[in-house]
Each structure stands twice: as C-alpha cells, then as structure tokens.
N, C-alpha and C positions, 0 to 999 in steps of 0.2 A: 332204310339206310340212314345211316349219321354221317353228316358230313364235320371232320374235323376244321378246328377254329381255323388252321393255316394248311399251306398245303391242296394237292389235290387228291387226299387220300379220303376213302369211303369204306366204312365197317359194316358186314354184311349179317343183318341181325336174322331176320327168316327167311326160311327157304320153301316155293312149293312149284310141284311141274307136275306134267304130263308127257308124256314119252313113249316114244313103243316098248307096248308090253310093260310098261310102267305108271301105274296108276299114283305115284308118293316116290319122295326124294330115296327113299329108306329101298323101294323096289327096283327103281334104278343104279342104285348102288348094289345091290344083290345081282342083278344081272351082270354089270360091269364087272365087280369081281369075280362072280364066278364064269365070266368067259362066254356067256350066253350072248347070240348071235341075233338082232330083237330084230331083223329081217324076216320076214315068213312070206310063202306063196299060196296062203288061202285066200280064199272069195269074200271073207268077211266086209270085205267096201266095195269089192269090184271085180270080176273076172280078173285072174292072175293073166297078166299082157293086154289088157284090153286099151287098145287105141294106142299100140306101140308101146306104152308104159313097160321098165321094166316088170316081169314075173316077181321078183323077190321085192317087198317094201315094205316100211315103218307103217306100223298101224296104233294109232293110241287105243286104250282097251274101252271098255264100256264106251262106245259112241252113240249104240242106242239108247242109251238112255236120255238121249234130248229130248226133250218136250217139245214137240215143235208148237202145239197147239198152244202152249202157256207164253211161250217167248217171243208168239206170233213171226214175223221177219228178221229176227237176230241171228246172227252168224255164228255157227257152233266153237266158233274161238274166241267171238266175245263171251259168250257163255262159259267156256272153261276159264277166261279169265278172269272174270267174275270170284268163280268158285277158287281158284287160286292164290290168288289176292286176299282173301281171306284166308286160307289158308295160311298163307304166308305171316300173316297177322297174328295166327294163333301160336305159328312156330318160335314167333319171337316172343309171347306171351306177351300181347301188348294187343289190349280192347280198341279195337277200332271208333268203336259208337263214343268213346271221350276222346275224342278227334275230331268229331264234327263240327266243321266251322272253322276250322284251325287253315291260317292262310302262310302257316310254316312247313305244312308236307303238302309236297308236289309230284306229280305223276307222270314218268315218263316211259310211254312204249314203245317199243322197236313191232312195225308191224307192214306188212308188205304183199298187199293180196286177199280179196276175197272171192274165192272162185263160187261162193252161196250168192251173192252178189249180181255176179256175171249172171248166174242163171234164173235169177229169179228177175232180174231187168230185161233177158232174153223174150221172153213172152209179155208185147206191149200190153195185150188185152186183158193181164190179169197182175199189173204193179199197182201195189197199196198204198203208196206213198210212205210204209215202212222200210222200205229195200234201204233207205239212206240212213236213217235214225239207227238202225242194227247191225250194218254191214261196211260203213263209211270207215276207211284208217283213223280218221281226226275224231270218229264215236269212240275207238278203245280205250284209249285215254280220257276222253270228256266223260262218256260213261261210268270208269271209273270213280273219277272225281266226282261227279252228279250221287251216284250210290253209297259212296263213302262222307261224302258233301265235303270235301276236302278243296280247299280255295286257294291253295298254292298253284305255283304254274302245271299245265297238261297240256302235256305236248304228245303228240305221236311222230313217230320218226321213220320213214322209209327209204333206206340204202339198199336195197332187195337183202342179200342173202346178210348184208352187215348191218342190219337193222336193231337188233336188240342189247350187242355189245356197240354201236356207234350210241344208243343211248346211254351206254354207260364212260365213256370214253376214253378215249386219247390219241406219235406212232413209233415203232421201235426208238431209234437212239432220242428222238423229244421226248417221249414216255421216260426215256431211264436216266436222260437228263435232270427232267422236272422232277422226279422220285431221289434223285441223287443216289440212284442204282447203278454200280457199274457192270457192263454188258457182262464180262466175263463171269459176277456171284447169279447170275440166271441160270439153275441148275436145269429145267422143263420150260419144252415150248409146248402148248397145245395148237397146233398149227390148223388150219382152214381146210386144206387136205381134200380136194374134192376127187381126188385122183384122176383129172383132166391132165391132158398128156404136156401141155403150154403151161396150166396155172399151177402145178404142182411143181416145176421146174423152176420157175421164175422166184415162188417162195421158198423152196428149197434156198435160194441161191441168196436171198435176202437174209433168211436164219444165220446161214455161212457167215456171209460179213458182216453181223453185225454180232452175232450170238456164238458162234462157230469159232474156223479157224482168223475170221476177222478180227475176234477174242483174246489171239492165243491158243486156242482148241487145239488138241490132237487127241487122237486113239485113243489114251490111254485114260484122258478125261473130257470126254465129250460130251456136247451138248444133247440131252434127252429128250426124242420127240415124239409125238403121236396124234391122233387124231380121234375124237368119239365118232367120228362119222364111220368108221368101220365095225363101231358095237352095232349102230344104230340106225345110221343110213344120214342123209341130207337134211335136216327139218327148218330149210331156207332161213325165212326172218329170225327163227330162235336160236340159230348154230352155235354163235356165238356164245348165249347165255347157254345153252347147254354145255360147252365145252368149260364156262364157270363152275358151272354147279357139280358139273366132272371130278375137275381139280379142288373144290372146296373139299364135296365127301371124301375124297383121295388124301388132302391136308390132314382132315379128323383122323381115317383109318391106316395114314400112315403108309400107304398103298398105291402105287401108280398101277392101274389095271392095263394089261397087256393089249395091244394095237391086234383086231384078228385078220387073217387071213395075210399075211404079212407072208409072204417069202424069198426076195430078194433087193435089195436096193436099187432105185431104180440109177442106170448106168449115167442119165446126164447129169447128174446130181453132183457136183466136184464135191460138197461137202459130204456126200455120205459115201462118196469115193474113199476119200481119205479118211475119213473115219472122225471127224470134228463132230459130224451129228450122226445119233444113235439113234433108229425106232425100237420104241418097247413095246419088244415081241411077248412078252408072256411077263407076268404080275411080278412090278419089282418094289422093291423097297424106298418108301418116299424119300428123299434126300434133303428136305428138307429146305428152308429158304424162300426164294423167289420165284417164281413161275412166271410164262412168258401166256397169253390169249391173243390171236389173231383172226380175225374175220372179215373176208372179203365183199365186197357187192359187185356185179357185174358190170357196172358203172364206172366202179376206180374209189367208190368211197368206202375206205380202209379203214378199219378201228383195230386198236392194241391196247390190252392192258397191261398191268402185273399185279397178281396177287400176291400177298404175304402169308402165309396159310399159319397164325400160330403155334406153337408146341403145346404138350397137353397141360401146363399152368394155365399158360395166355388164353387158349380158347378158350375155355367155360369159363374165366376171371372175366373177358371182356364181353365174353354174353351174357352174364350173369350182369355183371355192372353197368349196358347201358338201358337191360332192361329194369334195370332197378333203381334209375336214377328218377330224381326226383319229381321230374315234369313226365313221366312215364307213364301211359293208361295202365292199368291192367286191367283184366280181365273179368267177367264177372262170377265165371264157376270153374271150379275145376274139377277136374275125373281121375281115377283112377283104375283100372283092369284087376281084377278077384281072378284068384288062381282058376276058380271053375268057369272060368270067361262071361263074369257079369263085370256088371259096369257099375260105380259108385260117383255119384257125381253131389254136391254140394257148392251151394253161392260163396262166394268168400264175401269176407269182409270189406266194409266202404273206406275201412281205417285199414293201411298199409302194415302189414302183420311185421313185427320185432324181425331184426335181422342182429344174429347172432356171428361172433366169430368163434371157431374151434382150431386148436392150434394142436396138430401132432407132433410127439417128441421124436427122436431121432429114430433112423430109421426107414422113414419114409420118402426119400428120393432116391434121387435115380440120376444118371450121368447127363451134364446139361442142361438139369431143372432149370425153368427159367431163362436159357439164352436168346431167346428169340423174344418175350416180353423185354431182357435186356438191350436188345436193338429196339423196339418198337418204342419203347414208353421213355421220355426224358424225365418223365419222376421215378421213375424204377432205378436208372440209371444214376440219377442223384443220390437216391437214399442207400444201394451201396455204394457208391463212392462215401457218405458220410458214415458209416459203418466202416469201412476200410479206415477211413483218419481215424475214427474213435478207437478202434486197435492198434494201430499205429502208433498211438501215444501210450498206450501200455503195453510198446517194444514187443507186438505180437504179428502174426502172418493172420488175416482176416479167416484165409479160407478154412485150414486144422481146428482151429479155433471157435472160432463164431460163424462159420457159412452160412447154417443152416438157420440163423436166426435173423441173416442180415435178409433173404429172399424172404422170410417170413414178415417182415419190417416192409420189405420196398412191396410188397402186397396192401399191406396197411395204408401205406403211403398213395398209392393210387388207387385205392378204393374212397380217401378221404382226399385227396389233394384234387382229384382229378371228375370223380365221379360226386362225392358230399354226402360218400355214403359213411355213417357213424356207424359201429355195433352197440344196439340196446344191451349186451351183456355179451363175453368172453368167458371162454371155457378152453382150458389145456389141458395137457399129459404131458407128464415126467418135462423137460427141459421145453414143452410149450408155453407151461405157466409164465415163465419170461417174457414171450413175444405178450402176455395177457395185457402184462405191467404196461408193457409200452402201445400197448390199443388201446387201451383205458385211460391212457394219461398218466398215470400211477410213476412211470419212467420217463427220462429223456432219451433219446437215443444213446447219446455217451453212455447214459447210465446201464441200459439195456445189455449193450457191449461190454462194461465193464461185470456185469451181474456173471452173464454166461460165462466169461474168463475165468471167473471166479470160481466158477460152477466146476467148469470141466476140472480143474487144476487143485482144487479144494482137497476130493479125495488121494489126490498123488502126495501132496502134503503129508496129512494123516497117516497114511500109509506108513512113511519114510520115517514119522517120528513114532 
C-alpha cells in the first residue's frame, strides 16, 4: 500500500487471500458472483456439529497441504500468511527481495487467536519452546517483517473480530469528515452483519442515521447494504478485510454480488422499515463512487472505512503507475500461459524496459470516461480545466470539440506530474497523433487544443468551399 503525501487516503496495489472454497482473489470472486454458498457440511476438518459447533462452516481448501514436519510449531495461519504476502507482492508486480532493508515498508496485521497454540501448550510434557516463535499474535507481523527483512514498523493488532480492518483504519461521520465525503454520495455499506439478534439491530440503526434516512434517504434512493458473511460465513480476525477485498473485485467487475439467503427485512430495523436501506438480494449493478466497510470486535473496538473503487481509466492507470514509478522493485521473471497450458517464463531485464505511450483516435470511449479519476486526482482536474481555458479562447465549447483529447492530456499530466513517469516513445491513430505532440513536448497545451479545433473544423471548411 501507498500512502499519499497528505490526507488519510491509502491505494491498494495487490491483492491475495484465502477463503472458503477460495484458494485466489480471482476464485473468491467467482464464487461471489456466481451466488455460490462457500458453507458446506463435510468432515473435511471435523465431524459436521462436533462439540456443538454449527454443521454448516467455512473451510479454506488445501489445508493439508501443511508441512507440519518442515514448519516444525508454526501456526497454519502464519503459514498462509507467509504464502500470501507474497503473493500479494507478486500481484502488484513489485519484487520483494529489492526491499530488503528498507525501513520505509511497515507491516501491519489484524490477528486474534491461535487455537494451534492453545493445543500444542495443552500437553506440558511435550512444549518445544517453539509454541511462541510460531503461534505468538506479535510473530504474524514480526515474522513477516524478519522474512521479508523489512525494518519499517510491525505491529500486530487484535480487536477480536475487528482486527484486520482496525489495522487498516478509521468511524462513520470522522471517517467521512476526515475524507471530506459527504454521508449522503456513500452509495454501499458492507456492513458486520453477524446476524445476532442485538448486534445486527444496533448497526442497522447506526447505518440509518448516519448513511440512511439520517442522510435524506428514502425508498426510492436508498442506501445499499449487504454483508460477505452470508456468501461465506464469519472468518473473525479477517471479516473486515474480507468484506475489502469483496467490494474492491466488485469495484473492477462493476458488480455488487447479491446477499444469500436473504428473505425478509428484519422488523426492528426502522431503516429497512422504511425503506432508507436496501439489502442486495441478488447481483446488482455497481453504482459506482464510495463505499462504506464496517467491522465490529466484541470489545466495542469499531473500525470503518471508505473505499473509492476507480472507473475502468483510473484503475489500471493508477496501478499501473504506482507500480511503475520510479523507486518501484520489480520483479525478476515473468510468465506467461500457452494456449496448450504450458508455461513460458523468462528473467527480465536489470534495466527498466522503455515505456511507451499509444493514443487511440476517436471512437474509443464510452459515457463518463474519466469521472471518477476526475474527482480523485487534483492534476487530472487541473489539466482539463487548462484545456477548457485553451478552448475558451478560441470561442469554443471544450467538450464537441476537444473532449477526447483534453482526458487523453490530463492522463499525461499525471502520469508525469505525479508519478515521473516520461514515455520513451509515442505512438497514435487518426486524431491521437495530437495527444503524441503534446507527450513528447512537441506542443504546449494551448497548442494541443488549438491543433484538434483545427482538425475537427478543417474538413467542414473545405467542404463548404
């Protein structure tokens, strides 16, 4: 994660989990959208009800594959996080091993419970002196850090079930103060949702006023709610960051996956009485904007976020750019998958391979392009603004005109103003060669704008005479 210069905003570069029935972010989103229920009542960990436990529960997949013999007394969740962790590393295309020693990334885990722990200290006559080095809350993190040799702060954090979003943190109306979010543009909450008959009320009732008809809310534009713990069951310490990772794949796919087993509101709820908040019963359409994350501890120690999920410019522009930026690992090989499912894999280079820019001519957007990098980025928002003056003065309407050159400009502008990323060489089509002029230096902005005026307006000329 990057933390911006001001602010309390954090950009979320890779992603990696484990999940019931989810072994990759990519499988968890498959089951989420397709409505799959990742409950099951095999025996695979334990007799189905054994020792009162519900019969139906979240089972993560390959569990046997622990080594218990290699990993000696390590707790199979530090072990997953381990392999995760990397993971996560690789997702962002960004080398771990040129980070070592680096006392600028810090490790912070939400972690709450070692029941390998508990049992392996149960029997005096046979503790190693490894039970603590493996299974200790304050090893997830230190561990981390020790393996990656990363000398920034590590910390482990345990609010029981709000452990993993209190490390990531913040609470409702402070959150949307501090963000200078106002309650009402929060289209989705991912709410805590344990469906306890006391805690699900009480939350309900906070949504209301603060997100709800507290808002303004009514029926007809309510606030959307739901909860992953119905795909997927409870997975305490990590709820939180699960119901992140939720809402992120859901931002990409454009997709809020439908709440299961949902069939009635429940009655004490005034806001879903009245209709201020909505659960999503079946796969709706992402709505775009801000999202609300809530995660409880049984303690009273409460975390809330908000995310801002980009539109499809902003995402892959700003994942692409802050893996690209200058003080960036990469990686050492990359791979790719052959139609007949081999593998290709090849080291890359020690020197940062040419980054090119390619500008398409018209044609290629779509309703929107761009609005939500337009709220997010204050260099986006400068450079059309300066694009709109440069029209402006040759008595023209920016958008008919130049639109499509000025988003292709404020791209520019924050790939170089923000990130210091240059293009070794540009490349266009039909009305991109313009945006070329002005990546390369070749143009000033004014001139840019005046070029494409030019452009469009040239053959109507012609024509006429």
């Amino acid at each position: 994660m990057q933390r911006e210069p001001a602010g309390s905003a954090v950009d979320v570069l890779g992603v990696a989990c484990r999940f019931p029935e989810s072994a990759s972010a990519a499988a968890f989103w498959r089951n989420l959208a397709g409505g799959v229920d990742m409950l099951t009542a095999d025996a695979r960990r334990w007799p189905p009800g054994a020792l009162g436990t519900p019969a139906r529960c979240g089972k993560v997949p390959d569990s046997t594959r622990f080594d218990a013999g290699f990993f000696a007394r390590m707790d199979p969740q530090l072990r997953m996080l381990l392999e995760v962790a990397h993971e996560a590393w690789v997702d962002a295309g960004v080398d771990p091993a040129a980070l070592r020693g680096s006392d600028r990334v810090g490790v912070y885990v939400g972690a709450c419970g070692s029941e390998a722990h508990q049992l392996w200290l149960s029997a005096a006559d046979g503790v190693t002196g490894y039970e603590h080095t493996g299974c200790s809350a304050s090893m997830f993190a230190n561990r981390l850090s020790w393996t990656f040799d990363l000398r920034g702060p590590s910390k482990a954090i345990d609010t029981a079930c709000s452990s993993s979003l209190t490390a990531l943190r913040a609470l409702a109306r402070r959150v949307c103060a501090s963000a200078g979010v106002a309650p009402d543009t929060v289209a989705y909450a991912e709410a805590h949702g344990t469906g306890t008959s006391a805690g699900d009320v009480q939350e309900l009732a906070a949504l209301d006023d603060v997100y709800g008809s507290g808002a303004g809310r009514m029926a007809h534009a309510p606030l959307l709610i739901g909860s992953v713990k119905s795909n997927m069951g409870h997975c305490e310490g990590c709820s939180g960051l699960a119901g992140l990772i939720k809402l992120m794949l859901a931002g990409e796919a454009g997709l809020l996956p439908g709440n299961l087993h949902f069939r009635a509101p429940n009655p004490a709820s005034a806001g879903l009485a009245s209709g201020a908040l909505k659960v999503v019963a079946q796969n709706t359409a992402w709505p775009g904007g801000v999202a609300a994350i809530s995660s409880f501890g049984f303690g009273g120690s409460n975390a809330h976020v908000l995310l801002r999920c980009p539109d499809a410019v902003a995402a892959p522009l700003l994942r692409y750019a802050m893996t690209q930026a200058a003080d960036a690992a990469r990686l050492a090989f990359r791979g790719t998958l052959t139609p007949e499912g081999g593998l290709l894999c090849a080291r890359t280079s020690a020197v940062p391979p040419p980054v090119w820019f390619v500008f398409p001519g018209n044609g290629s957007q779509w309703p929107r392009m761009g609005a939500d990098l337009l709220t997010a980025s204050a260099t986006f928002r400068a450079s059309v603004a300066a694009s709109a003056a440069a029209a402006a003065a040759l008595g023209v309407d920016i958008l008919p005109d130049c639109g499509r050159r000025r988003r292709q400009m404020g791209i520019v502008d924050v790939l170089r103003e923000d990130y210091g990323i240059r293009p070794a060489g540009v490349l266009g089509h039909s009305a991109g060669e313009i945006t070329c002029g002005y990546a390369d230096g070749a143009l000033t902005h004014e001139e840019t704008i005046a070029v494409a005026f030019h452009r469009r307006h040239s053959p109507r000329t012609h024509a006429k005479s």
